[in-house]
Structures are given as C-alpha cells and as structure tokens.
BAKE-399865 format. One record per residue (C-alpha): x, y, z. Coordinates in steps of 0.1 Angstrom, whole numbers, plus 5000, padded with zeros to 4 digits. Layout:
<recs>
XYZ ...
</recs>
This chain:
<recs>
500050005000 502650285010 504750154979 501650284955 501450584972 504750684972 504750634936 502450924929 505051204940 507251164910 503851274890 502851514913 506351744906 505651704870 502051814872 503452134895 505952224868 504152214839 500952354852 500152724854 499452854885 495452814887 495652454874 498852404905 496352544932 492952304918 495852014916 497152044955 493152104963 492551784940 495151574955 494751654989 490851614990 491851264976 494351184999 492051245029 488951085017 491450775009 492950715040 490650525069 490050725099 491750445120 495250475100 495550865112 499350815113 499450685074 496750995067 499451245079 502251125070 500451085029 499951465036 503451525049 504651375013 502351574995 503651895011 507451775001 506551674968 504952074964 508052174977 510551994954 508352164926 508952544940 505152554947 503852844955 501452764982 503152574995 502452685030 499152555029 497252595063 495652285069 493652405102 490752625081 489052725116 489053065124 489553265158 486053365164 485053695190 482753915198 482754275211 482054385248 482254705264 485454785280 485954815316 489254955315 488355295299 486155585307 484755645270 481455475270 481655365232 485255175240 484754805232 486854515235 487354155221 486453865237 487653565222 485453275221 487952925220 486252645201 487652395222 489752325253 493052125244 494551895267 497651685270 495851365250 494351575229 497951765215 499451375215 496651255193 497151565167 500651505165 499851155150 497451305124 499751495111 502551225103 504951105125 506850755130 506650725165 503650515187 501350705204 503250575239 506250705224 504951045216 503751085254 506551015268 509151185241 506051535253 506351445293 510151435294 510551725272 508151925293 509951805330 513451895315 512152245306 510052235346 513252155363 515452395342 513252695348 512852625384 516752575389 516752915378 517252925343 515853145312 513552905290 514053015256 511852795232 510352845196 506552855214 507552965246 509853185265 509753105306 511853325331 511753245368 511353535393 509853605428 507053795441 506453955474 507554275493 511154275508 511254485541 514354635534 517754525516 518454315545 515354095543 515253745528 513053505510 510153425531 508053135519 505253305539 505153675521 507353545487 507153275459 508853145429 507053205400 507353145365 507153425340 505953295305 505653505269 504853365240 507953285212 508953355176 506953065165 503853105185 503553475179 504053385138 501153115139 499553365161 499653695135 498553415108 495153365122 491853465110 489753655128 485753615122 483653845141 480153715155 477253805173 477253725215 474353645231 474653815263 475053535297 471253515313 469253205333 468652945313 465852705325 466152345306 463652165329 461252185360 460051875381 457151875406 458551565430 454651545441 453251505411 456451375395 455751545364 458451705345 457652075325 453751955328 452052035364 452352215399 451852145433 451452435460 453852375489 455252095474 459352085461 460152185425 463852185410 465252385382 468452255362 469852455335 472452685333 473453025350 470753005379 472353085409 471853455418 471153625452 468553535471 468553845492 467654035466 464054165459 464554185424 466553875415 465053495426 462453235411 459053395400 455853215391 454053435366 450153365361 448453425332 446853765347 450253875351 450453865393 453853725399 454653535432 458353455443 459953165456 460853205493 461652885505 465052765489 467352445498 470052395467 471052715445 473452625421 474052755385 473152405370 470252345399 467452495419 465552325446 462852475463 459452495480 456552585454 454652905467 451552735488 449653085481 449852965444 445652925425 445252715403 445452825364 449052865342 451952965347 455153105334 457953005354 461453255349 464753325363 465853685370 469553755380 471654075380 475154085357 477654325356 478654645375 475454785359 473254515381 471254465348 468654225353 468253925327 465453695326 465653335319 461853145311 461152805307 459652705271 456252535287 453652665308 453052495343 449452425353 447952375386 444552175384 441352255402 
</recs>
C-alpha cells in the first residue's frame, strides 16, 4: 500500500511544473481532498504522513502555496464594552475558544499529522521534554523555546535590603511569553467576528417531586427543581429569585430555597399559588450595571382545580 502511494509523488512534481498556476492550486486542492477521503480514519498516522509527502513533493516543485494551512478554523470573538476605559463607546474582544485542548488531545494531533513514533512514544518523548524544561526553569534558568519563553522570578515585598525570601510573604514564580513561532502562527490567524448572546438563566427543565411530572403540572407547597444553566443569583435580593407568573400577570416569588446552584434549583413551590398557568422565569443581575436578565422555561405549568 505505501509503495503505491509513494509512487504518485514523482507525478505530482511534474503536474506542478508544467501547470500554470490556477491549474497548481485545483491540483494540490485535487490531490489532497483525495488523499483524505482515501485514507481510513483508523490509520490517522498513514493519513498524515500521505499529507506530509504531498507537502514535500509541492516543495520539490517550487510551489507556490506551498504553505498550505491545513487548520481552516477561524479565531472567532465578539465585542464587549470595555471596563478598562472611561469612553462609554470603548469596546473590547472577547475571544470565544472552540475547544479546550489537553495533553491527549495535543498527542493525538501529532499523529494525524504524520509522525513514526507510537502514540506511547509520543507521550513520553512530550512528558520528558516538558519536566526537563520544569526542572530547568525552576533551577533558575531562562527557557527560551520556539513556542515559549519562561523566566523564573519572585513575588512579594522585601522589608528592606536586608530581608530574605520568606516562603510565607514570597514565591517562585514562572514568567511565561509567547515565542517567535507562537507569535508567527499567532499573526496568521483569521479572525471572524460574530454575534454574542449576552450570559442570562437558562431553564432546561422543572420537576414537581409530588406530582412527579416534568415541564407539565404544579403542586402548591410541594418541592420543584430547576436544572439549567446560569441559575444561581442572590437570594436576598427583591428583584432577582424564582418567580411564578400567572396568566393575569400577578407574579409570586419563591421564598423557601434548599439547593441554589447554577446547573440546579431546589425549592418549595409557593403554597399561596391558584390554580390556572403559569410562566415560570429566572431573573438574575450581571455586571457592575446590576442589569437584570430573565431566563423562562419554554412550557407553561398548570395547577388543576
């Protein structure tokens, strides 16, 4: 199998001379969209190392996109007033990260993109590499990597020249900026600007534990939960808390509470409740504004005669 594949490069240099330069760029799009709907998903390591061939065939051939990006995903943010400064119009960026990376996670794209080594291999080659550079930097050395730069220093107040390191007021601390190559990937990114919808209560279920009904029915007095997300606000305030809205409009709030959690709400349903519908909704203050946002569950709760 590799043999066959490693006998299309030879044609590939030849295409990429004799082409012009529109017919170069649909070839590499040509060949590469082959290349990855050949390979199976479980032979990743064969998938990136084809890839990896492609790219050095390109580059034999003087091609001249040859620094092809494979990663097409963008950094996406959104705008937010700024904190920092006193002009009311001033906006930041937020960015919002379309995933959180770990350890496993780095291994595992290292072998998609082509690599000889086991996947046992490639952790430990990554965990010794990253306890030499610990135990340098906190020997006291300066760090200086293509993605990283790591200098040690100390913070805390010294009372005096005389005074020494005091584990109690002062620690070692590791200073890290980003290096040549990170801040190159980094200036190659695109940015896509989207629309943020603002952080508010957000009700995904209620239960009635009397009735044991979910989203369906109420029970005066008895206990109702609330899971979702962004719930918990403060109970001592008027103005925030868990309302029952009738149809009418009168509005009765929850007094009685025994879990108040962002994902979950436990509490005693208002025993002054009638019977009818009801809208059942979250209000919660955000920000140094204190702006209230509601959050409403997408049924209506009913309370039978």
């Amino acid at each position: 199998m590799i043999k066959k594949r490693l006998s299309i490069y030879p044609i590939i240099r030849r295409c990429c001379y004799a082409a012009s330069a529109d017919r170069r760029k649909l070839l590499t799009i040509l060949l590469l969209q082959s290349a990855a709907t050949s390979c199976m998903d479980k032979d990743r390591r064969a998938h990136g190392m084809l890839f990896t061939r492609i790219h050095g065939a390109l580059a034999c051939a003087g091609h001249p996109i040859i620094n092809l990006n494979f990663n097409s995903m963008s950094v996406k943010y959104h705008l937010q007033p700024n904190p920092i400064t006193t002009d009311p119009d001033d906006h930041s960026a937020r960015v919002n990260p379309v995933a959180s990376l770990d350890f496993d996670s780095i291994v595992q794209e290292m072998l998609r993109r082509g690599t000889t080594v086991t996947d046992t291999d490639a952790q430990a080659v990554v965990t010794l590499f990253m306890e030499v550079i610990s135990d340098k930097a906190s020997e006291g050395n300066n760090v200086n990597l293509p993605l990283v730069s790591i200098r040690p220093g100390i913070r805390g107040v010294f009372n005096g020249a005389s005074d020494s390191f005091d584990p109690a007021r002062h620690t070692i601390r590791a200073t890290v900026s980003a290096g040549p190559l990170l801040e190159e990937k980094m200036s190659q990114g695109r940015p896509e600007k989207i629309l943020h919808n603002r952080p508010k209560p957000e009700l995904v279920a209620f239960v009635d534990y009397n009735s044991q009904t979910t989203d369906a029915l109420l029970t005066p007095g008895g206990i109702g939960e609330i899971t979702g997300e962004e719930l918990k606000y403060n109970h001592d305030d008027a103005e925030e808390g868990i309302f029952f809205i009738e149809d009418a409009g009168t509005e009765t709030r929850v007094d009685v509470l025994s879990v108040r959690t962002d994902g979950k709400l436990m509490f005693q349903i208002p025993s002054a409740l009638t019977p009818g519908n009801y809208a059942l909704v979250v209000r919660r203050k955000y920000g140094n504004a204190q702006e209230i946002r509601t959050g409403e569950l997408n049924k209506s709760l009913t309370i039978n005669t």
